[in-house]
C-alpha positions as CSV (number, residue, x, y, z in Angstrom):
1,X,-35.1,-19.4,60.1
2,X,-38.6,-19.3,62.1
3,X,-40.4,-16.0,61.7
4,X,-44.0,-15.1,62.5
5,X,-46.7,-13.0,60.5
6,X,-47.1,-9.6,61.3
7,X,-50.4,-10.5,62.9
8,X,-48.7,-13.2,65.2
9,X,-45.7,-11.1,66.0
10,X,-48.2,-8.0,67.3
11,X,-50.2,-10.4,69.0
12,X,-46.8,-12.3,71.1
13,X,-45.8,-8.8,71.6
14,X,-48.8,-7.8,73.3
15,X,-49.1,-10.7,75.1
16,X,-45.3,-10.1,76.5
17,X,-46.5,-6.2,77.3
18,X,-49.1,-7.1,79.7
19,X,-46.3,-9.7,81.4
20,X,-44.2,-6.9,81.2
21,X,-46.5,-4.2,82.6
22,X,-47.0,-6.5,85.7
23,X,-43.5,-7.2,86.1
24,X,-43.3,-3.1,85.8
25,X,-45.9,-3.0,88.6
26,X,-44.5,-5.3,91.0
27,X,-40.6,-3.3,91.0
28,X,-42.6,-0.2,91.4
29,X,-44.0,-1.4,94.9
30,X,-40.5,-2.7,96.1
31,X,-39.2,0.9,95.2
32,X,-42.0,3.4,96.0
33,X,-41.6,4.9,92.8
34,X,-42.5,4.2,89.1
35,X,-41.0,1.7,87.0
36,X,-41.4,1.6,83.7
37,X,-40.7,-1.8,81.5
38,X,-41.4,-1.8,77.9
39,X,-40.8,-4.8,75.3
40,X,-39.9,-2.7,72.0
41,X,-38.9,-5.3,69.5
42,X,-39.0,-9.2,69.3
43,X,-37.0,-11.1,66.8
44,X,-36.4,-15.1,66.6
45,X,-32.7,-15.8,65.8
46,X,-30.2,-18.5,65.8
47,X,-27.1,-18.4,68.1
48,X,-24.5,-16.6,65.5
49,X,-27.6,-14.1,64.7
50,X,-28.4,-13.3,68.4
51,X,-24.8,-12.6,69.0
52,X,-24.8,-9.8,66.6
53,X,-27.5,-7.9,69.1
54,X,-25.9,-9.0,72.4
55,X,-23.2,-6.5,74.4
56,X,-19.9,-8.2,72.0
57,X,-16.5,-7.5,72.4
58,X,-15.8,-10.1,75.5
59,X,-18.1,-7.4,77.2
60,X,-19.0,-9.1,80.7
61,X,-23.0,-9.0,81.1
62,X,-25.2,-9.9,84.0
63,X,-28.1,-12.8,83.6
64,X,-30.9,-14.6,85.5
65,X,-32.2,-17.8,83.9
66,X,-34.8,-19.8,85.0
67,X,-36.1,-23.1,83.1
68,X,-39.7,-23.4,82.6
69,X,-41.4,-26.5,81.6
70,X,-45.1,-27.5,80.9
71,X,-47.0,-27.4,77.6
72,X,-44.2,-25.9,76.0
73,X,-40.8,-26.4,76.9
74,X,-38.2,-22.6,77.4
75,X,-35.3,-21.4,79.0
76,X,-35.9,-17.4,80.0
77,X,-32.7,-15.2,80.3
78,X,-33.0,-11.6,81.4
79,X,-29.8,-10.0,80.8
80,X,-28.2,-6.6,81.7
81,X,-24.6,-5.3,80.4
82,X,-22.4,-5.5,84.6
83,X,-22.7,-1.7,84.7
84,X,-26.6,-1.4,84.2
85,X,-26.9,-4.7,86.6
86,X,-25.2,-2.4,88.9
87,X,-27.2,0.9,88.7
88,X,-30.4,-1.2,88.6
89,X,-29.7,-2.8,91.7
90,X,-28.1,0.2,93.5
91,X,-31.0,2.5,92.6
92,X,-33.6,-0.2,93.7
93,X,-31.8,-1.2,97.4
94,X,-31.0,2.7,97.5
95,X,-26.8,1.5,97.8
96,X,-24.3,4.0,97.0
97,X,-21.7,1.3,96.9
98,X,-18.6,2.3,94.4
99,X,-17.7,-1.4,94.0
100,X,-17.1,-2.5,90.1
101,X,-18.9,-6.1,90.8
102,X,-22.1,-7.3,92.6
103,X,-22.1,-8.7,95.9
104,X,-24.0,-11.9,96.8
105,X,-26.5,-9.8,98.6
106,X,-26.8,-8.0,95.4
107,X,-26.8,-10.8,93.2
108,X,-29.4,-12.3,95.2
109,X,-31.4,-8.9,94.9
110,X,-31.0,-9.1,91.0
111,X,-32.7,-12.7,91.0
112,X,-35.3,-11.4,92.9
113,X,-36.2,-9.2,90.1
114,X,-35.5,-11.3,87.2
115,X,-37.8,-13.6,88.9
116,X,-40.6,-11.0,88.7
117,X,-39.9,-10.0,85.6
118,X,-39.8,-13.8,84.0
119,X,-42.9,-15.0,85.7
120,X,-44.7,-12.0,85.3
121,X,-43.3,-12.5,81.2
122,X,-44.8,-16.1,81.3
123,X,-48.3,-15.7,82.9
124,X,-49.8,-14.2,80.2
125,X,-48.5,-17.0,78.1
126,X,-50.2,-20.0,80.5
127,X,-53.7,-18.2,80.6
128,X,-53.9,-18.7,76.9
129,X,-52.6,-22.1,77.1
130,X,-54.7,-22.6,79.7
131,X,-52.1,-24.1,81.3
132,X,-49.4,-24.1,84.6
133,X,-45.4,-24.1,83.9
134,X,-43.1,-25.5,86.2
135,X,-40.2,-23.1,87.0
136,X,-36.9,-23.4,88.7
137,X,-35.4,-21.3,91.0
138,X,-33.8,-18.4,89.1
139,X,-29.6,-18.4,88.5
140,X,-27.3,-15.7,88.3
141,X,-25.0,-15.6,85.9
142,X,-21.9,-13.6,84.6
143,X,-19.4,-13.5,81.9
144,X,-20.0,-12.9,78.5
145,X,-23.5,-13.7,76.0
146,X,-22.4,-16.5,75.1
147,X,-21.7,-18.1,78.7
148,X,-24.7,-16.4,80.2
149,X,-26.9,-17.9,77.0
150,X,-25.2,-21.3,77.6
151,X,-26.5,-22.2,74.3
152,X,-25.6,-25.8,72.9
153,X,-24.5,-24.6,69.3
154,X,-24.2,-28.0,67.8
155,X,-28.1,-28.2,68.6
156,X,-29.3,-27.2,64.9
157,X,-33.3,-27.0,66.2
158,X,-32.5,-24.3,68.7
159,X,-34.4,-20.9,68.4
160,X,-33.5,-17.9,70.6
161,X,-36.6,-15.7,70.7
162,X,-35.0,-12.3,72.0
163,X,-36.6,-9.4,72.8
164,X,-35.3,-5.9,73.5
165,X,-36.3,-4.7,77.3
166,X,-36.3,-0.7,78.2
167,X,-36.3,-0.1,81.9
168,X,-37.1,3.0,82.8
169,X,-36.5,4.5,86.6
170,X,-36.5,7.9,87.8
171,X,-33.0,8.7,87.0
172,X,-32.7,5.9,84.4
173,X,-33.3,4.4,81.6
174,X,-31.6,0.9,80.8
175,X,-31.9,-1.4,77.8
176,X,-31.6,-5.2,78.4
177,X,-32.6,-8.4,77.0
178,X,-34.7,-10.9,77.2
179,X,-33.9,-14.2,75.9
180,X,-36.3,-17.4,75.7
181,X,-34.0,-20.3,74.8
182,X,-36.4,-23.2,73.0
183,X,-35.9,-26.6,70.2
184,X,-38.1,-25.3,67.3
185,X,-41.0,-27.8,68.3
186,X,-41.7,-25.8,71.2
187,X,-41.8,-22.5,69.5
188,X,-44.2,-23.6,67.4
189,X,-46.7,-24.8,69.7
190,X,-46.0,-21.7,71.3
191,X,-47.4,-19.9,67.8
192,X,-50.1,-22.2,67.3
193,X,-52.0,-20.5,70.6
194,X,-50.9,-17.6,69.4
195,X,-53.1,-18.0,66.1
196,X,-55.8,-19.6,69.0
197,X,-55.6,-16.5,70.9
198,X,-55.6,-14.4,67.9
199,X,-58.7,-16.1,66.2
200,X,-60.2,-15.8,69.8
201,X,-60.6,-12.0,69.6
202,X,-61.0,-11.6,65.7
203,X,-64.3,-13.7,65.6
């Protein structure tokens, strides 16, 4: 399996923490109040290895993907377990709604902020490419990992790097994923501006 150097894996974390700490930024203005986002651990798996970390047990989970293309190729996945989906969305549009499943209006709401949260996650990456990505609309999805993932598991190049997300409101604090869906070429042209970025500030 692909892994990365310490050196490289601090690095892509940090790099993910300032996405992160925008993305943290921009829910705090839609709420008034602070929001806290933090990127704790990152790990590259296959699909049977990423299962082991995801909600299991036919556990239903809440995800919005959006595809990005440009000088690397990745398909980002934020994912919540359905209750947490729930709370976040309820505390952010200040709902006291008792029903067990999101609405459309909600759903919508919940794209909205995966969408802040992915772009904000992949900024950071195209100022070191020096490059633009090209990103769809975001999708909601629902069922369990391995719907929301969608993962082609007879593609034996495809590396899941996932990352564990704390979200952190007044009242709350939620743990959710982020997933980044990419055929092994890609990741590594995402590490070799890694070690660019890396050799940048180590001169």
């Amino acid at each position: 399996m692909f892994v990365l150097n310490d050196l490289q894996q601090d690095a892509l974390l940090e790099i993910f923490n300032i996405g992160v700490g925008k993305a943290a930024a921009a829910l705090s203005k839609m709420t008034s109040e602070e929001v806290l986002l933090s990127v704790p651990t990152l790990e590259f798996l296959e699909w049977e290895e990423a299962k082991q970390h995801l909600p299991g047990n036919g556990k239903i989970i809440c995800g919005i993907s959006q595809r990005f293309d440009g000088p690397f190729n990745t398909e980002a996945i934020l994912m919540f377990p359905e209750e947490k989906s729930l709370e976040i969305i309820r505390y952010i549009l200040g709902l006291d709604s008792l029903l067990e499943r999101l609405t459309e209006m909600e759903q919508e709401a919940l794209c909205e902020i995966g969408n802040i949260v992915l772009n904000a996650c992949m900024a950071p990456i195209a100022d070191i490419f020096s490059a633009e990505f090209r990103a769809t609309m975001p999708e909601y999805r629902s069922g369990t990992s391995e719907h929301v993932l969608s993962v082609d598991v007879a593609e034996t190049n495809r590396v899941i790097m996932l990352m564990l997300v704390k979200l952190q409101m007044e009242k709350h604090e939620i743990e959710g994923y982020l997933a980044f869906l990419s055929v092994l070429p890609d990741i590594q042209r995402l590490t070799a501006n890694v070690d660019r970025f890396i050799s940048e500030f180590t001169k």
